[in-house]
C-alpha positions in Angstrom: 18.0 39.2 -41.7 18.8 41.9 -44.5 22.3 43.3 -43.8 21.6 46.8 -43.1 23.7 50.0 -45.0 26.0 51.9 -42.2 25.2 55.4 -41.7 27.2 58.1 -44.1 30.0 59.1 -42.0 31.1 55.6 -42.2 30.3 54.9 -45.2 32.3 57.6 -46.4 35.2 56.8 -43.8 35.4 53.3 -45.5 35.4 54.4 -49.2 38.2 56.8 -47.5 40.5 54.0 -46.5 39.9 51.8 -49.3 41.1 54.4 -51.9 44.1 55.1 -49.2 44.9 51.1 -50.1 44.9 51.2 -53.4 46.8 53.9 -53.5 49.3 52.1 -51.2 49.1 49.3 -53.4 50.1 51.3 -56.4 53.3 53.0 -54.7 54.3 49.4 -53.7 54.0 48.6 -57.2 56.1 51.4 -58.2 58.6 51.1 -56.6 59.4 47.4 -57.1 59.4 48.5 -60.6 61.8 51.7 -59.5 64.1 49.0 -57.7 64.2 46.5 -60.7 65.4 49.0 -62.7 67.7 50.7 -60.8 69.2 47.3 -59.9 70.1 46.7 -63.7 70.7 50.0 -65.6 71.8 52.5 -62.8 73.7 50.7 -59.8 75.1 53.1 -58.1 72.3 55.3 -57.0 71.7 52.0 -54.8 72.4 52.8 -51.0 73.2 56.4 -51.7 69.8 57.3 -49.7 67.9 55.2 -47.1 65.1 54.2 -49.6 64.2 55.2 -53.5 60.7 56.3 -52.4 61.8 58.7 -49.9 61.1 62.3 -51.6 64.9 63.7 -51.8 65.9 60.3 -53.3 62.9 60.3 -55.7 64.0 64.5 -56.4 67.5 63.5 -57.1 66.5 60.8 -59.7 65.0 63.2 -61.5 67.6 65.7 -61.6 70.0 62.7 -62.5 68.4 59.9 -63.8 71.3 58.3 -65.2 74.5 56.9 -63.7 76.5 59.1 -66.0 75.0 61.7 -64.8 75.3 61.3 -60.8 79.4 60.1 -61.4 80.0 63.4 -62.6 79.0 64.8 -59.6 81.7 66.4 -57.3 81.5 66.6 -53.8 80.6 70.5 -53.5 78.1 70.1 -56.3 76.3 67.1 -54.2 76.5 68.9 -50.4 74.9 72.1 -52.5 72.2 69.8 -54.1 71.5 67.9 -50.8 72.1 71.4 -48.7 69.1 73.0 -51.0 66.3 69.9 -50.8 67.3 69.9 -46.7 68.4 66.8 -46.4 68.0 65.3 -42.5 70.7 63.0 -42.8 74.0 65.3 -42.0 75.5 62.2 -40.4 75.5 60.7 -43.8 77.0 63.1 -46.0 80.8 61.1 -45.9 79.0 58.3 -47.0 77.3 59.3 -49.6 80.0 61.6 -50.4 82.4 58.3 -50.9 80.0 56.6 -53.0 80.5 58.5 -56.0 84.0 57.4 -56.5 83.4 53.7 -55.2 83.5 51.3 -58.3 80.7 49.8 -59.8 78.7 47.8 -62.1 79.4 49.7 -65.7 76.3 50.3 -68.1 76.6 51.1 -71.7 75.6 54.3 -72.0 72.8 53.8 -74.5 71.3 51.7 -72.2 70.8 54.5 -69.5 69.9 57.0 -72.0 67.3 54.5 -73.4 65.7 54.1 -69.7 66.2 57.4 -68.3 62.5 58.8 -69.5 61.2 55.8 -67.7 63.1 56.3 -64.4 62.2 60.1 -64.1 58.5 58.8 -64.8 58.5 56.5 -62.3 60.6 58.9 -59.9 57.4 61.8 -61.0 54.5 59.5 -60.5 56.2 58.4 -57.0 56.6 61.7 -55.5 52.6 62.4 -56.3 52.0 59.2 -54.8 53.4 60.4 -51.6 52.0 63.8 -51.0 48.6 62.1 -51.7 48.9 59.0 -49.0 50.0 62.2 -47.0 46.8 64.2 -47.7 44.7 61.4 -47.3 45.8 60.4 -44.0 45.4 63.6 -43.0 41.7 63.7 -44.3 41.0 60.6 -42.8 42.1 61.7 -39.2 40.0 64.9 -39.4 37.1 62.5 -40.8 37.6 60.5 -37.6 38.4 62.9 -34.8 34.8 63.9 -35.7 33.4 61.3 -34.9 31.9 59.5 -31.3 33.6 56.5 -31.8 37.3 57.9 -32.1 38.1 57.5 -28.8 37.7 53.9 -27.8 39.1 52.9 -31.2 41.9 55.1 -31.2 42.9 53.0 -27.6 43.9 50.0 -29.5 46.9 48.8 -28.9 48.9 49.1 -32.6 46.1 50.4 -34.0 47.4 53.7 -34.5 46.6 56.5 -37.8 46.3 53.7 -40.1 44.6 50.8 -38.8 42.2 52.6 -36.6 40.3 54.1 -38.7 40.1 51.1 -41.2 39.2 49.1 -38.3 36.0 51.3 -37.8 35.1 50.9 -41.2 35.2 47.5 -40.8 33.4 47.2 -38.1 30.2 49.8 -38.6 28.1 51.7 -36.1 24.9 49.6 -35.8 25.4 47.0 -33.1 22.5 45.1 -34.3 24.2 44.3 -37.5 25.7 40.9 -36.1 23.5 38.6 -34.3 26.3 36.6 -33.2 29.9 37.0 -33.4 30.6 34.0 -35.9 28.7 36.3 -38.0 31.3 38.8 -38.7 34.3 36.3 -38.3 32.4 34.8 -41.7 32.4 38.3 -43.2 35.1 39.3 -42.4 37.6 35.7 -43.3 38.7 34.9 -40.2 36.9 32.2 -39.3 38.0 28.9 -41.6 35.4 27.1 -43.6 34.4 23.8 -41.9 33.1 21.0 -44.1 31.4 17.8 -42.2 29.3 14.8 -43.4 29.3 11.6 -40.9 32.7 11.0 -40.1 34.1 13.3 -42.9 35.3 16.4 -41.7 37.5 19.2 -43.4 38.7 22.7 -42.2 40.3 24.8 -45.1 41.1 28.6 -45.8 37.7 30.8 -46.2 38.0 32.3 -49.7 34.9 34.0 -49.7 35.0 36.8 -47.2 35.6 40.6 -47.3 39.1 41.1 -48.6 39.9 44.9 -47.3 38.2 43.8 -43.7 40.4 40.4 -42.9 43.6 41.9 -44.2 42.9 44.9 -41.7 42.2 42.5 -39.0 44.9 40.8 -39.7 47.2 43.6 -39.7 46.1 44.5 -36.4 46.7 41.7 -35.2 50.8 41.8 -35.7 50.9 45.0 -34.5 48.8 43.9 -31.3 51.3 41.0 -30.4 54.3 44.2 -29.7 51.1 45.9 -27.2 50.0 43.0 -25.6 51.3 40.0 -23.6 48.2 37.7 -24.0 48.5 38.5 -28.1 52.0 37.1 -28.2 51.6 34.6 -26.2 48.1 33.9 -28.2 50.2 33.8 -31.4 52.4 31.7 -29.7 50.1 28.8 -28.7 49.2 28.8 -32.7 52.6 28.2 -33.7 53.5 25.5 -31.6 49.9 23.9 -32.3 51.5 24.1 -36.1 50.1 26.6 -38.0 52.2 29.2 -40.2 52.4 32.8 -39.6 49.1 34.3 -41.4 47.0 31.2 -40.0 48.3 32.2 -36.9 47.8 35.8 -37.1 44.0 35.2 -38.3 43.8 33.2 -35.3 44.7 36.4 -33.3 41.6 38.5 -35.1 39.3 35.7 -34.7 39.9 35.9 -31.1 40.4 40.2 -31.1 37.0 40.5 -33.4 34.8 39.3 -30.4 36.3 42.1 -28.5 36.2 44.8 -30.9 32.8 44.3 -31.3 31.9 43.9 -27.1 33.5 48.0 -27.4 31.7 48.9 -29.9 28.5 47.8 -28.0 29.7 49.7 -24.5 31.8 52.0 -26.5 34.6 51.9 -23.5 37.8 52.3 -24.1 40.2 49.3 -24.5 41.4 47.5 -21.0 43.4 44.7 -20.9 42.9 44.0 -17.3 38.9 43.3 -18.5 40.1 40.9 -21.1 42.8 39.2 -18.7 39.6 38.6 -16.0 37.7 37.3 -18.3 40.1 35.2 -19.7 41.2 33.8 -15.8 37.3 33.5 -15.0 36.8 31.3 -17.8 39.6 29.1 -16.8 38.4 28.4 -13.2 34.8 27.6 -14.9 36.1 25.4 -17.2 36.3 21.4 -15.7 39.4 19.9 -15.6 39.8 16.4 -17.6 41.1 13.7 -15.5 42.2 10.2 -17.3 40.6 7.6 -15.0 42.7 5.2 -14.0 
């Protein structure tokens, strides 16, 4: 049957989410590039704070983007600096205090000079990056609180700001659009490609599938295994059987997809205790294999 379009407050909560990726993808990106720099040309700004994307590290780099430049620092001069941009870290000031004097890797000074523009570039583009994952996860949370579905998807376990909405995105509001759940595990790449002719039979990794929905699902699923006992111990039984962590974890949102999409048809909240049940009922249907002797 012709896959039908999702109604405009999803549509628009998925083109929401997707840009929020790419943006994540691009600060990622960033600030590998940030790093790699740092790491060869200015050494010592390494450690000072907790990470180079956080906003008062990304602040200082542009007030001192060269390791000249932060070794002539005294210790009033940097309490004043980090006193101003409210730092949250009090607890660290000593520290940071005694890593302006502690010895490291020298850089000509033509080499800093030469890659300072490109630091306070990246250090710029960074801090942009931030406020706007910030306003767009803001925007997507008011996009979602307004709609009827925000409930039972916010009860996830793991989902939380991030996944919760993506999930919904994924998963539509019609719940005619899957016939059958092996439907959407196709779609969506976490069911494997099987391959048979007589006795020939191969499984191997679905390529063709929607990208943005199976890493979502996927995601979910590691957060779900810190939530939920029957997760873990679901991710479990895939490791031992052999697989390696992502075929594991796509194992996990093979087995959550059938239950998103059982809420989404009842639109109840998540319960564990239903799952569990269901699970236990199953098991005292299912015959128990006896090797004759």
């Amino acid at each position: 049957k012709p896959l039908r379009p999702d109604d405009p407050e999803i549509i628009q909560l998925r083109i929401l989410c997707q840009d929020r990726l790419r943006l994540i993808e691009e600060h990622t990106a960033k600030v590998n590039e940030l790093q790699a720099i740092l790491k060869g040309y200015y050494p010592a700004f390494l450690g000072l704070f907790g990470g180079v994307d956080s906003d008062v590290a990304l602040d200082f780099l542009q007030q001192f983007p060269t390791q000249k430049q932060m070794q002539r620092l005294s210790e009033r001069r940097l309490r004043q600096w980090l006193g101003r941009h409210h730092y949250p870290c009090p607890r660290r000031l000593e520290e940071m205090v005694g890593l302006l004097n502690k010895p490291v890797l020298r850089v000509a000074e033509h080499l800093q000079e030469a890659k300072k523009t490109l630091i306070v570039y990246l250090a710029r583009s960074l801090r942009m990056l931030n406020a706007e994952i910030a306003a767009r996860d803001k925007q997507i949370d008011h996009h979602l609180s307004g709609l009827p579905e925000a409930d039972w998807i916010r009860s996830l376990p793991g989902a939380g700001k991030v996944l919760s909405p993506a999930l919904l995105a994924c998963l539509g509001r019609d719940p005619g659009r899957f016939v059958f759940v092996g439907e959407a595990r196709a779609l969506m790449g976490t069911a494997p490609v099987t391959k048979a002719s007589g006795r020939y039979r191969v499984v191997h990794f679905r390529w063709g599938c929607w990208k943005f929905a199976r890493r979502t699902l996927q995601m979910f699923a590691e957060q779900s295994r810190y939530r939920c006992a029957w997760a873990q111990a679901h991710y479990d039984k895939q490791r031992a059987r052999g697989h390696k962590h992502h075929a594991a974890l796509r194992a996990l949102a093979h087995c959550w997809l059938k239950i998103l999409l059982a809420m989404r048809q009842s639109g109840s909240a998540y319960n564990e205790d239903i799952f569990v049940n269901s699970q236990r009922r199953y098991l005292l249907k299912t015959p128990i294999l006896r090797t004759s002797k």
